[in-house]
PDB file of the backbone (N, CA, C, O) and the ligand in Angstrom, with CONECT records:
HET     ZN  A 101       1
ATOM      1  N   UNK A   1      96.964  80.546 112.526  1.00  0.00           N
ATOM      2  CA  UNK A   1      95.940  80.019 111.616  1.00  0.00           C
ATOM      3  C   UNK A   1      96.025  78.494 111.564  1.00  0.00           C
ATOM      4  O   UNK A   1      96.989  77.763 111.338  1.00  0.00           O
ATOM      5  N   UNK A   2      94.722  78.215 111.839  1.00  0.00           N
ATOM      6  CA  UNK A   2      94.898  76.367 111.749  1.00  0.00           C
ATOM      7  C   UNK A   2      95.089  75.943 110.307  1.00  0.00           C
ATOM      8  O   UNK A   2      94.600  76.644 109.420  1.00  0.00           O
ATOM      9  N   UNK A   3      95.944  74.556 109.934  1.00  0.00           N
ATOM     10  CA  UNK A   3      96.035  74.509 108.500  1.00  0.00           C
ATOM     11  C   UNK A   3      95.365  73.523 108.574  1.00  0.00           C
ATOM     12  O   UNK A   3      95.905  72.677 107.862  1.00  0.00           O
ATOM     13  N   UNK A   4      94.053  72.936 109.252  1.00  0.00           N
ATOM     14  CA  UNK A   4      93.268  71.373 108.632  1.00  0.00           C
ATOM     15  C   UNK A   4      91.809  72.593 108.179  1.00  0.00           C
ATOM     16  O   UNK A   4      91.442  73.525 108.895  1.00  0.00           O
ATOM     17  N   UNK A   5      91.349  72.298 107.133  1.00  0.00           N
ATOM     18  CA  UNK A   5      90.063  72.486 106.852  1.00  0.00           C
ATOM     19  C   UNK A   5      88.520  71.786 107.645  1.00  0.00           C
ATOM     20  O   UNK A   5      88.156  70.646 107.936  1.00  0.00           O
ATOM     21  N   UNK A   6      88.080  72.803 107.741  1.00  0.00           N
ATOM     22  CA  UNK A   6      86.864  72.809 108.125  1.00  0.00           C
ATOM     23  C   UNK A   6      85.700  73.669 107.696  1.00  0.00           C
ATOM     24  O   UNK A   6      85.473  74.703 108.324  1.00  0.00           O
ATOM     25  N   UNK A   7      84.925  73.307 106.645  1.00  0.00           N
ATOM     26  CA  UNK A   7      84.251  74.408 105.684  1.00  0.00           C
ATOM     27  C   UNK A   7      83.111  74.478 106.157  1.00  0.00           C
ATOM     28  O   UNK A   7      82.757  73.388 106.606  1.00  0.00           O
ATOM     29  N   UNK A   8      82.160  75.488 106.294  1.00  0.00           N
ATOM     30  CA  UNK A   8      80.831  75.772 107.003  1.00  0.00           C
ATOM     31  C   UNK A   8      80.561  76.624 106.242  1.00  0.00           C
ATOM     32  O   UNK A   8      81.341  77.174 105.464  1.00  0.00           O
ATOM     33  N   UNK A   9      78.965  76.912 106.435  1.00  0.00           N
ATOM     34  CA  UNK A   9      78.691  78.344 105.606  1.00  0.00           C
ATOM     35  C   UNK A   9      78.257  79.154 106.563  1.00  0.00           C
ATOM     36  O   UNK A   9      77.038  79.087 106.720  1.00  0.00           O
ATOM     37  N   UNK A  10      79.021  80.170 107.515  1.00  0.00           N
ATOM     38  CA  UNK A  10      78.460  81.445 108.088  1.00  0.00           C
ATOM     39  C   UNK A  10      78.014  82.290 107.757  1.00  0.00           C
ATOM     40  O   UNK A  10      78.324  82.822 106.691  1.00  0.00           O
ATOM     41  N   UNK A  11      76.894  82.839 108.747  1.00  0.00           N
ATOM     42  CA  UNK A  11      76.092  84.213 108.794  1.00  0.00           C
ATOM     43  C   UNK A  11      76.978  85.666 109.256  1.00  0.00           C
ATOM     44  O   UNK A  11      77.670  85.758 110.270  1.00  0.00           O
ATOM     45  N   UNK A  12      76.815  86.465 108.500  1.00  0.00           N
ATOM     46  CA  UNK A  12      77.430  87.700 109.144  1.00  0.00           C
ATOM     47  C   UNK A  12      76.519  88.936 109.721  1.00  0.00           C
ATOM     48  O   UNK A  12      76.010  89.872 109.105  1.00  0.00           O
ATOM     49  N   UNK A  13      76.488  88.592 111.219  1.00  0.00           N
ATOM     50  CA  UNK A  13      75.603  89.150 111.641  1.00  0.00           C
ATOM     51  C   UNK A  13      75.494  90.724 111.249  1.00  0.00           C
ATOM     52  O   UNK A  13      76.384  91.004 110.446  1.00  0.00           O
ATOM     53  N   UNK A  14      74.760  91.713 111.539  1.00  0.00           N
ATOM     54  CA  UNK A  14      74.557  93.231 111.833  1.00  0.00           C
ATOM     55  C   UNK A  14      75.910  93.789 111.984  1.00  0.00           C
ATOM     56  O   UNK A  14      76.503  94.541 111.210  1.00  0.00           O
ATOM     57  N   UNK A  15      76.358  93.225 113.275  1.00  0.00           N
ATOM     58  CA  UNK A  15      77.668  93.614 113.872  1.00  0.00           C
ATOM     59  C   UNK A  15      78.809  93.586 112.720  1.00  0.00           C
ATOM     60  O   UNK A  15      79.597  94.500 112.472  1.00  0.00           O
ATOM     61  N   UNK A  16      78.725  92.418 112.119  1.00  0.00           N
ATOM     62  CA  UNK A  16      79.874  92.364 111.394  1.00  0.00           C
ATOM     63  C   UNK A  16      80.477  91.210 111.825  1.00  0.00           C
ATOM     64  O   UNK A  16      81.663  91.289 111.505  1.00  0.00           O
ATOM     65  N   UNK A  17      80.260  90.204 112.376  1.00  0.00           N
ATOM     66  CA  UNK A  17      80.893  89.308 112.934  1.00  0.00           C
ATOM     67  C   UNK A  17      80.541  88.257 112.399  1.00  0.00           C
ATOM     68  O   UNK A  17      79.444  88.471 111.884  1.00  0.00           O
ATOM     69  N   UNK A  18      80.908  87.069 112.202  1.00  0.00           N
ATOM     70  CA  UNK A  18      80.325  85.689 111.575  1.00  0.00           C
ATOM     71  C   UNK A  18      79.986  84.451 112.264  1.00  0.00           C
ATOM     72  O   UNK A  18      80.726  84.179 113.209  1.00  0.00           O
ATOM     73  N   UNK A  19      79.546  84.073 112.147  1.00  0.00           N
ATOM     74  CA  UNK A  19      78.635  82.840 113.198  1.00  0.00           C
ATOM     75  C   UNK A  19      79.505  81.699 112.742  1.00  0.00           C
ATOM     76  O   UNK A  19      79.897  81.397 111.615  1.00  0.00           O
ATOM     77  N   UNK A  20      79.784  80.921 114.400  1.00  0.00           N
ATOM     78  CA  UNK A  20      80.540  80.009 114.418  1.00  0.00           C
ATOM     79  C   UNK A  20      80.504  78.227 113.891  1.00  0.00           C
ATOM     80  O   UNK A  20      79.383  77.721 113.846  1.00  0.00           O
ATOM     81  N   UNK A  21      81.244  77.684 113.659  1.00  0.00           N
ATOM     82  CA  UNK A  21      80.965  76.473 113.152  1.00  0.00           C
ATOM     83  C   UNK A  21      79.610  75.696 113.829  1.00  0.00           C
ATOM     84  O   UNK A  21      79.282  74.597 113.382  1.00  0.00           O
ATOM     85  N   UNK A  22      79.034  76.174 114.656  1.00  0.00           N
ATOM     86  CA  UNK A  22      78.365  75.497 115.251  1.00  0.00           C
ATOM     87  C   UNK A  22      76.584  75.856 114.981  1.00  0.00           C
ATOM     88  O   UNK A  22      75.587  75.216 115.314  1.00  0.00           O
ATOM     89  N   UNK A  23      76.708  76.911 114.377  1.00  0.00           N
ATOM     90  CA  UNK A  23      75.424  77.742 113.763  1.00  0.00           C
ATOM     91  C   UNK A  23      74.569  77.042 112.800  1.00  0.00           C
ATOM     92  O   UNK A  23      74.942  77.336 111.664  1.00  0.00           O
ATOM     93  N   UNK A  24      74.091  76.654 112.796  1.00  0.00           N
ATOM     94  CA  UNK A  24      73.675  76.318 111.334  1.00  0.00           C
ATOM     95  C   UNK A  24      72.366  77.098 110.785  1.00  0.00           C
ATOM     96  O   UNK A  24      71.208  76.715 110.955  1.00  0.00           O
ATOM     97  N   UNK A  25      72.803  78.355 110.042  1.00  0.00           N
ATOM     98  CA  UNK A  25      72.315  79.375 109.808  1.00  0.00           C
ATOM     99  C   UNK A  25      71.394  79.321 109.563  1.00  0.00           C
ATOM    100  O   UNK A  25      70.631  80.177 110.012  1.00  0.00           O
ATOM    101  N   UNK A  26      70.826  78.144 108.584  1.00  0.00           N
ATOM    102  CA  UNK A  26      69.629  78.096 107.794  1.00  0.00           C
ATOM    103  C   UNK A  26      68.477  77.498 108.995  1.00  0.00           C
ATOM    104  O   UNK A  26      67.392  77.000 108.697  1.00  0.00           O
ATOM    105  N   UNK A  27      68.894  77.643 110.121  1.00  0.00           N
ATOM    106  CA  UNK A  27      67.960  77.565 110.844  1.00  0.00           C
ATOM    107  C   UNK A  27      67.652  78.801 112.171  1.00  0.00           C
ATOM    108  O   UNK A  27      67.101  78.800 113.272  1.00  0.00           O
ATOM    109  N   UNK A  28      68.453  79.892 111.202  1.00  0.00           N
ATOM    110  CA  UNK A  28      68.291  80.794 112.374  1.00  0.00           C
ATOM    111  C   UNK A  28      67.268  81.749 111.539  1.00  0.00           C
ATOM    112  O   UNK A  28      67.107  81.690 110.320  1.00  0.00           O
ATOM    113  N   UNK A  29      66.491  82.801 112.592  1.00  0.00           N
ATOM    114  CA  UNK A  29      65.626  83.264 112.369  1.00  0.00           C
ATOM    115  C   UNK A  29      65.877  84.520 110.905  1.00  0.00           C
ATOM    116  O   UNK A  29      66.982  85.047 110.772  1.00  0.00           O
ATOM    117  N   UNK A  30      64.980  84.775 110.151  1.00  0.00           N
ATOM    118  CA  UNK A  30      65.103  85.733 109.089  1.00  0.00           C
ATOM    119  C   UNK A  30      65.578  86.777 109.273  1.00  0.00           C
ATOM    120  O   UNK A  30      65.312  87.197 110.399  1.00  0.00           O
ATOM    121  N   UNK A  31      66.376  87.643 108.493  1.00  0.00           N
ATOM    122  CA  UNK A  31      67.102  88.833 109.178  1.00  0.00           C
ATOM    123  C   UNK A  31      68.445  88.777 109.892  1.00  0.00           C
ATOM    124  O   UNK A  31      69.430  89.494 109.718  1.00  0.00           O
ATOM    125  N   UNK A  32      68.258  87.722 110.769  1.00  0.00           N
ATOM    126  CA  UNK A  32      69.531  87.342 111.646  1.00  0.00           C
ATOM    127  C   UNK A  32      70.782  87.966 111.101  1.00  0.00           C
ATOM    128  O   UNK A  32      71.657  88.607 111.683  1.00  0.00           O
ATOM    129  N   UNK A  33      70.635  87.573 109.665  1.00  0.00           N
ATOM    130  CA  UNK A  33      72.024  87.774 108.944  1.00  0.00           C
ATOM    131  C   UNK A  33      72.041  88.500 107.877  1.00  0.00           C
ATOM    132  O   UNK A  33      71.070  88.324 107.141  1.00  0.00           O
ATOM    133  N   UNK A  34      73.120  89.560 107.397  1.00  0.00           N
ATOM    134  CA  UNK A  34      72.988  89.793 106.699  1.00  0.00           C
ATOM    135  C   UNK A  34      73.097  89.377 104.914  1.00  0.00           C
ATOM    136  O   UNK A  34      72.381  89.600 103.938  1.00  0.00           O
ATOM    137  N   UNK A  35      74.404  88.663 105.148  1.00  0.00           N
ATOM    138  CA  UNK A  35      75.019  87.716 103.922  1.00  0.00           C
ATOM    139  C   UNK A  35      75.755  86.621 104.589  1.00  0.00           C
ATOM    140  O   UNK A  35      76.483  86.844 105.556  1.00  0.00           O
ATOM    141  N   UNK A  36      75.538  85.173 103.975  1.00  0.00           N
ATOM    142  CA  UNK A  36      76.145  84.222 104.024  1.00  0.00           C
ATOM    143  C   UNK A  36      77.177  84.662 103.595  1.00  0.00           C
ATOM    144  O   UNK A  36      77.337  85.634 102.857  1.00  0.00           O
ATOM    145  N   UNK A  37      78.406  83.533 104.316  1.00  0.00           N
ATOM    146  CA  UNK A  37      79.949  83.940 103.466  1.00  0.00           C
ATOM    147  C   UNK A  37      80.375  82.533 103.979  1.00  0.00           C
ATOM    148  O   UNK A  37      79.923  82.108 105.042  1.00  0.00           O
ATOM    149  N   UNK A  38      81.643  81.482 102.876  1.00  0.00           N
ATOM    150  CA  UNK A  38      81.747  80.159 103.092  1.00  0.00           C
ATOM    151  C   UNK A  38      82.776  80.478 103.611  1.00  0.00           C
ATOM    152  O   UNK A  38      83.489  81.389 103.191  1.00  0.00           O
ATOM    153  N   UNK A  39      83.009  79.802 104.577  1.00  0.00           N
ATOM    154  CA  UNK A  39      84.315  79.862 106.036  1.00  0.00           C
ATOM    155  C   UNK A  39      84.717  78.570 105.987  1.00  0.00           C
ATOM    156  O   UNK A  39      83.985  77.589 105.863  1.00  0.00           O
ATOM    157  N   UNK A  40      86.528  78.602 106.143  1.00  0.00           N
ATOM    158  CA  UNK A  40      87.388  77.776 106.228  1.00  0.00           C
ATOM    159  C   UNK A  40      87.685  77.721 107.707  1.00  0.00           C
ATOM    160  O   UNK A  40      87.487  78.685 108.446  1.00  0.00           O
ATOM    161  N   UNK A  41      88.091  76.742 108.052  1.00  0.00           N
ATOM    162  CA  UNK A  41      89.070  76.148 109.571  1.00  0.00           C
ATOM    163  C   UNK A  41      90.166  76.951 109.532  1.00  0.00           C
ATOM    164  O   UNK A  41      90.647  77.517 110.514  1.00  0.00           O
ATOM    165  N   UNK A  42      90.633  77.019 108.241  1.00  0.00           N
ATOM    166  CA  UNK A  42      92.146  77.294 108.071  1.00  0.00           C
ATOM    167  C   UNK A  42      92.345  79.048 107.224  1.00  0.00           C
ATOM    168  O   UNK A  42      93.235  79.530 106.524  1.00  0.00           O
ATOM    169  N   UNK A  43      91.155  79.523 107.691  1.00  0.00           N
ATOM    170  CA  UNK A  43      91.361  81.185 107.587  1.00  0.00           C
ATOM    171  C   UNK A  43      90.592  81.493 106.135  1.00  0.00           C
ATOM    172  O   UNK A  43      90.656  82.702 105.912  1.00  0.00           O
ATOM    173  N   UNK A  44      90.119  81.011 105.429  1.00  0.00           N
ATOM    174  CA  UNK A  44      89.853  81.258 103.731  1.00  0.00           C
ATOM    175  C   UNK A  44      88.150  81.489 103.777  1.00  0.00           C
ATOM    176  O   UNK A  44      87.349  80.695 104.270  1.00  0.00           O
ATOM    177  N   UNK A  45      87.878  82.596 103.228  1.00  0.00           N
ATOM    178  CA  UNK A  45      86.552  83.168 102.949  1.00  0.00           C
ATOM    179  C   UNK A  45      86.035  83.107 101.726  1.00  0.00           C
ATOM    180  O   UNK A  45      86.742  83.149 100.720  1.00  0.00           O
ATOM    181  N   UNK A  46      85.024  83.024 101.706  1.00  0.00           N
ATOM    182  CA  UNK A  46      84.547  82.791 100.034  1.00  0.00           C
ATOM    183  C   UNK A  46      83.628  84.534 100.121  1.00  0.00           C
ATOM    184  O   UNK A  46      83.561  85.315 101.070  1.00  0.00           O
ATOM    185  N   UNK A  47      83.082  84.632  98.819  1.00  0.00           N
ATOM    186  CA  UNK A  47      82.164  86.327  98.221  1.00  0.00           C
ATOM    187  C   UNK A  47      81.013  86.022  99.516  1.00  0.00           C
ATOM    188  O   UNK A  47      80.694  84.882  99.854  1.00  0.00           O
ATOM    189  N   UNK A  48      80.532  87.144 100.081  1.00  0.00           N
ATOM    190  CA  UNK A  48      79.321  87.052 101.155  1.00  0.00           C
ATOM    191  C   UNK A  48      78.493  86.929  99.521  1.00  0.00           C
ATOM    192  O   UNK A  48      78.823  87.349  98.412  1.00  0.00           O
ATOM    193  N   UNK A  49      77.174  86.069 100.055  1.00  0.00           N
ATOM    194  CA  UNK A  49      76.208  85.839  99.363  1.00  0.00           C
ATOM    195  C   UNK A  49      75.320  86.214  99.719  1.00  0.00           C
ATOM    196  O   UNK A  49      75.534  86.713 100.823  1.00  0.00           O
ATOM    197  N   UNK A  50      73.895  86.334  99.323  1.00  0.00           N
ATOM    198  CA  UNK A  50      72.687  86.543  99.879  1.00  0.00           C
ATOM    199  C   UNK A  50      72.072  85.890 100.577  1.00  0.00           C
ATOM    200  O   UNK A  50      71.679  84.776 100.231  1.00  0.00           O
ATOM    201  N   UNK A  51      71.777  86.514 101.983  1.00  0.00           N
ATOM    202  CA  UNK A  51      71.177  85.741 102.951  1.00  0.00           C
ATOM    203  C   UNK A  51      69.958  84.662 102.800  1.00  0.00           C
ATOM    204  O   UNK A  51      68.882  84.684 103.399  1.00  0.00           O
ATOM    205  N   UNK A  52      70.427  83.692 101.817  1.00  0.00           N
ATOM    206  CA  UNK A  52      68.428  83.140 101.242  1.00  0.00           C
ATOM    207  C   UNK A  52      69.114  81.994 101.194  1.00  0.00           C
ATOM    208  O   UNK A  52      70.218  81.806 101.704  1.00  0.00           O
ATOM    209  N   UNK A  53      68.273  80.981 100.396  1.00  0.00           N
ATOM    210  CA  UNK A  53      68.578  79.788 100.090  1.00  0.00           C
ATOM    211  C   UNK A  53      69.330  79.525  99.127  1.00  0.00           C
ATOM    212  O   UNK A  53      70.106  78.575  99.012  1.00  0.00           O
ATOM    213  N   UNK A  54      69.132  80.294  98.474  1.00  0.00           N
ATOM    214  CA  UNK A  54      70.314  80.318  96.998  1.00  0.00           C
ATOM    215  C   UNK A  54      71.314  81.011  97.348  1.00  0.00           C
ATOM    216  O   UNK A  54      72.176  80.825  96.490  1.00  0.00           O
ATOM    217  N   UNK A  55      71.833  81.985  98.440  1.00  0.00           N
ATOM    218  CA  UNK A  55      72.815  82.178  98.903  1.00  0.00           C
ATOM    219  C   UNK A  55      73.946  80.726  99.264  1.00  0.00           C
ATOM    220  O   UNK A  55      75.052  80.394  98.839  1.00  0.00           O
ATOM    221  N   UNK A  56      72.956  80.135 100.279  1.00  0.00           N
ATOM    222  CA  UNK A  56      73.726  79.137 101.019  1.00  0.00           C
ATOM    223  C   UNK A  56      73.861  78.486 100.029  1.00  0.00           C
ATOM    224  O   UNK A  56      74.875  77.798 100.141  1.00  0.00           O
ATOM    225  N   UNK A  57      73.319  78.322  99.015  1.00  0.00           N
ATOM    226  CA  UNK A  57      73.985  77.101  98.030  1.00  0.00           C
ATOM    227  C   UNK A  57      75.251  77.408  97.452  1.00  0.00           C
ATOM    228  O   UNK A  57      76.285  76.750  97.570  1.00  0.00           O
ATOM    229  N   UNK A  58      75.061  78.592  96.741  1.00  0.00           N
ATOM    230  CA  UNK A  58      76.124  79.171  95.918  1.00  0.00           C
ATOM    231  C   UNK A  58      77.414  79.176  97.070  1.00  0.00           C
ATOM    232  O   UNK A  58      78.514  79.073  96.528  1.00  0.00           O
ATOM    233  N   UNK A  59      77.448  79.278  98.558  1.00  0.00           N
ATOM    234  CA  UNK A  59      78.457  79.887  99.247  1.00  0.00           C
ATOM    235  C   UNK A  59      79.103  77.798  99.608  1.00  0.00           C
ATOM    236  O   UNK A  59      80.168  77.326 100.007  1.00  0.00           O
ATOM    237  N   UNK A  60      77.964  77.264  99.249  1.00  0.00           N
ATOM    238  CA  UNK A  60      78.254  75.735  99.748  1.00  0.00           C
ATOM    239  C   UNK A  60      78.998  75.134  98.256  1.00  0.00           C
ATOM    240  O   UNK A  60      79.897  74.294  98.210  1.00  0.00           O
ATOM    241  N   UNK A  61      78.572  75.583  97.490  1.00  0.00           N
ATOM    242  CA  UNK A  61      79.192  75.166  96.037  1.00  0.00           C
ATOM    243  C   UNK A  61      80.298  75.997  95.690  1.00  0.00           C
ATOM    244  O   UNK A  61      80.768  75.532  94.652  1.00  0.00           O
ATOM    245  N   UNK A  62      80.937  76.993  96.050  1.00  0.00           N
ATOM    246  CA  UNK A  62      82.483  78.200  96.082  1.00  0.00           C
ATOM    247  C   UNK A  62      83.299  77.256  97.031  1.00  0.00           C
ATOM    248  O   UNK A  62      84.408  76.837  96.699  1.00  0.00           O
ATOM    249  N   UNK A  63      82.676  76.922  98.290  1.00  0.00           N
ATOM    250  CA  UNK A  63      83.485  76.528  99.176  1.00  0.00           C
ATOM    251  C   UNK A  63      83.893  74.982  98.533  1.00  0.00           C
ATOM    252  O   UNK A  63      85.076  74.646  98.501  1.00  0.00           O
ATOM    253  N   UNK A  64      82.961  74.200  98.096  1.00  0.00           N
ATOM    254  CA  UNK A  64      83.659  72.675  97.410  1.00  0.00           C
ATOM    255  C   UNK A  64      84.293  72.937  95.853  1.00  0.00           C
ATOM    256  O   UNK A  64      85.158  72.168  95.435  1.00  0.00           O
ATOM    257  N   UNK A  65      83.914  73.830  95.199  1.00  0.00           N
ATOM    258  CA  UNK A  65      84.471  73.676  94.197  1.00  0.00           C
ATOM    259  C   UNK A  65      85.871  74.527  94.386  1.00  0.00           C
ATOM    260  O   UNK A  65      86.992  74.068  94.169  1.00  0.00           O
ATOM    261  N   UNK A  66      85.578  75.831  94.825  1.00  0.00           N
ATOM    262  CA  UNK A  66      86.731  76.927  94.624  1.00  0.00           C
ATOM    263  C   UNK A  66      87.886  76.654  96.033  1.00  0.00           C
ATOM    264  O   UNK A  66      89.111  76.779  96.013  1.00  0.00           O
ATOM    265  N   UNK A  67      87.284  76.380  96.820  1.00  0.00           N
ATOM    266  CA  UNK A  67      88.084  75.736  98.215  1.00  0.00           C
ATOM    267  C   UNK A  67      88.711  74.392  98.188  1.00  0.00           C
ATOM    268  O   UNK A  67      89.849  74.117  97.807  1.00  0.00           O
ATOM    269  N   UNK A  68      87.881  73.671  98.607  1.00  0.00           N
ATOM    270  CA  UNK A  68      88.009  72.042  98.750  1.00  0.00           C
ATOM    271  C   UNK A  68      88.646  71.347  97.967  1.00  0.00           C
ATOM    272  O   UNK A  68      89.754  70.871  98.209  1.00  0.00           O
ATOM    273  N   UNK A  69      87.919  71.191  96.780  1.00  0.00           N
ATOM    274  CA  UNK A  69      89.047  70.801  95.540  1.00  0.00           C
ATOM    275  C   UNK A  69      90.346  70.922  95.568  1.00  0.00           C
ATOM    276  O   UNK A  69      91.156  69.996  95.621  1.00  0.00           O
ATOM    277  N   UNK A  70      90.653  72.496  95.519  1.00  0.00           N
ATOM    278  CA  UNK A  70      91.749  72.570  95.509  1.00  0.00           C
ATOM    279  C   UNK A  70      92.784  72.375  96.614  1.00  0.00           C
ATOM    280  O   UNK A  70      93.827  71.789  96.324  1.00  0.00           O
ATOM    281  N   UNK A  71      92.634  72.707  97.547  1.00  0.00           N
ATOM    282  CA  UNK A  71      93.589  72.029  98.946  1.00  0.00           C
ATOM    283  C   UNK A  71      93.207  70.672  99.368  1.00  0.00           C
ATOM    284  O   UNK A  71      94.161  69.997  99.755  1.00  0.00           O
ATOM    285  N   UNK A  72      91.912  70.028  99.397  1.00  0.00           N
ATOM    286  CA  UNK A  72      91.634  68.658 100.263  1.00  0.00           C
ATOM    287  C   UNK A  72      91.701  67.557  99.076  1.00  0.00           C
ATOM    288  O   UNK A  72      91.436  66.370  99.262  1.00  0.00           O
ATOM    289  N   UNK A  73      92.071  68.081  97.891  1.00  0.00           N
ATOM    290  CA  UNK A  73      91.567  66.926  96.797  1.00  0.00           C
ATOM    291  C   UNK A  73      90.968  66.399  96.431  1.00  0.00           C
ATOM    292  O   UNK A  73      91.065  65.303  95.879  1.00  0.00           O
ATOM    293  N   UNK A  74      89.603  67.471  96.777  1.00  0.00           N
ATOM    294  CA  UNK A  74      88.489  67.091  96.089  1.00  0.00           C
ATOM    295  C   UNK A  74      87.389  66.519  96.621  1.00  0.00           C
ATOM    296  O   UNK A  74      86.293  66.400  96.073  1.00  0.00           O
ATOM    297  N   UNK A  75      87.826  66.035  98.113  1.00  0.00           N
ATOM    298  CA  UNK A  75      86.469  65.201  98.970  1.00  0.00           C
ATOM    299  C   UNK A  75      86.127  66.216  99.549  1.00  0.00           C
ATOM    300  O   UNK A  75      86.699  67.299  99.676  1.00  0.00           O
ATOM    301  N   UNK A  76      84.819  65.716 100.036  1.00  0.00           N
ATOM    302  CA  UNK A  76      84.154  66.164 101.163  1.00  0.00           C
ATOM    303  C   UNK A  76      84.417  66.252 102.664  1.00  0.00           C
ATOM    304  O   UNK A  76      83.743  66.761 103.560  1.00  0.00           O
ATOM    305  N   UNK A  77      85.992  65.392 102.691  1.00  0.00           N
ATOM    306  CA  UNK A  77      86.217  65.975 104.022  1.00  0.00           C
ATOM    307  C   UNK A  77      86.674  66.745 104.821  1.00  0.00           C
ATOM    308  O   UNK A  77      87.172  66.522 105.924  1.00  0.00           O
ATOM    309  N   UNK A  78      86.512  67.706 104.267  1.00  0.00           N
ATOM    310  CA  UNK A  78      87.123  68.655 104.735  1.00  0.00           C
ATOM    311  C   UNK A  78      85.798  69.741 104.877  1.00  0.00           C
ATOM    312  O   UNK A  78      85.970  70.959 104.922  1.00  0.00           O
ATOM    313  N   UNK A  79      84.525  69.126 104.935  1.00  0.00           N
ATOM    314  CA  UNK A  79      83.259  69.795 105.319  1.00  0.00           C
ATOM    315  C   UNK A  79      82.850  69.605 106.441  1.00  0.00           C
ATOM    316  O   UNK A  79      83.487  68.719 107.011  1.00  0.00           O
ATOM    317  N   UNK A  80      81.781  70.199 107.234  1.00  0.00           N
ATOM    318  CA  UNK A  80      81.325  70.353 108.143  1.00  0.00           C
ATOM    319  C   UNK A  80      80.466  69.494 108.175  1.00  0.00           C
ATOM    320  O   UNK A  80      79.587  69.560 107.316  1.00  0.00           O
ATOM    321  N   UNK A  81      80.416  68.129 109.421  1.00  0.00           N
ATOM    322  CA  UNK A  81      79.189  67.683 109.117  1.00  0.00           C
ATOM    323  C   UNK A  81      77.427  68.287 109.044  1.00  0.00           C
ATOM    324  O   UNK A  81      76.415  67.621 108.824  1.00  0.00           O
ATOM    325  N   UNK A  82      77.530  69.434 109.255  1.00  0.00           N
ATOM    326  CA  UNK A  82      75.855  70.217 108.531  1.00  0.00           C
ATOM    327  C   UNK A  82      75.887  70.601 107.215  1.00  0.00           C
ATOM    328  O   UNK A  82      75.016  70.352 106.381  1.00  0.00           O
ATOM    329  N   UNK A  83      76.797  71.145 107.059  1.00  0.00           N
ATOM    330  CA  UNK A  83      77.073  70.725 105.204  1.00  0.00           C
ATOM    331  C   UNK A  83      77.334  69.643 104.852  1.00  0.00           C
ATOM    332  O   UNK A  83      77.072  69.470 103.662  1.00  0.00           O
ATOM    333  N   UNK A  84      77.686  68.921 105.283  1.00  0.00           N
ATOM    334  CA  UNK A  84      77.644  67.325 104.486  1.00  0.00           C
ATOM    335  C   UNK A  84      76.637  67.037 104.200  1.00  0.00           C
ATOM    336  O   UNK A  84      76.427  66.689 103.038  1.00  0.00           O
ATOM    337  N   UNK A  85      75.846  67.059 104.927  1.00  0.00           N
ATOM    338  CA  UNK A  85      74.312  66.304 104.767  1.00  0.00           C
ATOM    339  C   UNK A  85      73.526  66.854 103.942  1.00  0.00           C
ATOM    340  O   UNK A  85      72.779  66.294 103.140  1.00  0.00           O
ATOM    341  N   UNK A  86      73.727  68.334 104.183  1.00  0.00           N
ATOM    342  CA  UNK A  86      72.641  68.975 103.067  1.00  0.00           C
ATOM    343  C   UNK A  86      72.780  68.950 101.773  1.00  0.00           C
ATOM    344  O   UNK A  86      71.946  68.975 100.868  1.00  0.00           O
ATOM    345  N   UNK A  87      74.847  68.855 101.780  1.00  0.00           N
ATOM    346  CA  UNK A  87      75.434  68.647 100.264  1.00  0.00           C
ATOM    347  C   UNK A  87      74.773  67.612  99.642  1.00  0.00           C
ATOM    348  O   UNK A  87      74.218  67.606  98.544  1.00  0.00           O
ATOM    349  N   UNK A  88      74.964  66.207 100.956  1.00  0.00           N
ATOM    350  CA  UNK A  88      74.394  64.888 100.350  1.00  0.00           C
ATOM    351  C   UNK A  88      72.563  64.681  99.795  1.00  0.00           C
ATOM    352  O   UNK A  88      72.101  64.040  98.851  1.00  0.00           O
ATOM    353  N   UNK A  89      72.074  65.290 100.551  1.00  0.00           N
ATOM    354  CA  UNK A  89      70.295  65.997 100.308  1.00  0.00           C
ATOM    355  C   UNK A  89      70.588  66.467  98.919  1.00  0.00           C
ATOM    356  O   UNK A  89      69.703  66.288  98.082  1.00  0.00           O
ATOM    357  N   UNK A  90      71.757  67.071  98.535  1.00  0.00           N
ATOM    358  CA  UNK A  90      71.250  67.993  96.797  1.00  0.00           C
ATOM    359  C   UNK A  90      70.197  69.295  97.835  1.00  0.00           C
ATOM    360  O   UNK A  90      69.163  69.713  97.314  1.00  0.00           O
ATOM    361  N   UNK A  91      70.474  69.644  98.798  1.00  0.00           N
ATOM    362  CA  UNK A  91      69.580  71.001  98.599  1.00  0.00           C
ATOM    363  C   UNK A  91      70.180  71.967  99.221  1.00  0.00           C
ATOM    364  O   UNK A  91      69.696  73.099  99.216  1.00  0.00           O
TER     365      UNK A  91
HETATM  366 ZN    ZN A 101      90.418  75.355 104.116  1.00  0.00          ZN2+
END
C-alpha cells in the first residue's frame, strides 16, 4: 500500500471495479457508474455515493474533510489535480 495520498473521486463500474485516477467521472457517460466512492493513493475509501452531482460532492467533501484533514493536515495536497479545480470552482 502506497503511504503518500492521492484523493480522487471514483466510479464503480457494473463490474464492481473502480475507475482509475485518471477518469474523471463526471465526464463519463450516464449509467457508466453505479456509485461514486472517494479513493485514496494510500488504500482509504470513503461511503459509495450516488452516481449524480451531489454524489461527487458529498464523496469530494468525506474525502477533504474525513480523509485529508486528518492525515495531510488539512491542505489540499494531497488531491488530485481534477479535484482541485472543481474543489477550487465551489462546484
Ligand atoms: Zn490518503
Amino acid at each position: 500500500m502506497a503511504d503518500f495520498h492521492c484523493g480522487y473521486v471514483a466510479g464503480r463500474y457494473r463490474d464492481g471495479a473502480l475507475s482509475d485516477t485518471w477518469t474523471d467521472v463526471t465526464r463519463c457517460a450516464e449509467r457508466t457508474f453505479l456509485a461514486y466512492v472517494a479513493r485514496c493513493g494510500c488504500g482509504w475509501l470513503g461511503d459509495p455515493q450516488p452516481a449524480n452531482p451531489d454524489g461527487y460532492y458529498t464523496c469530494q467533501h468525506e474525502l477533504i474533510s474525513t480523509h485529508l484533514s486528518s492525515c495531510a493536515g488539512g491542505t489540499l495536497a494531497g488531491l488530485h489535480p481534477t479535484v482541485a479545480r472543481r474543489h477550487a470552482r465551489g462546484s
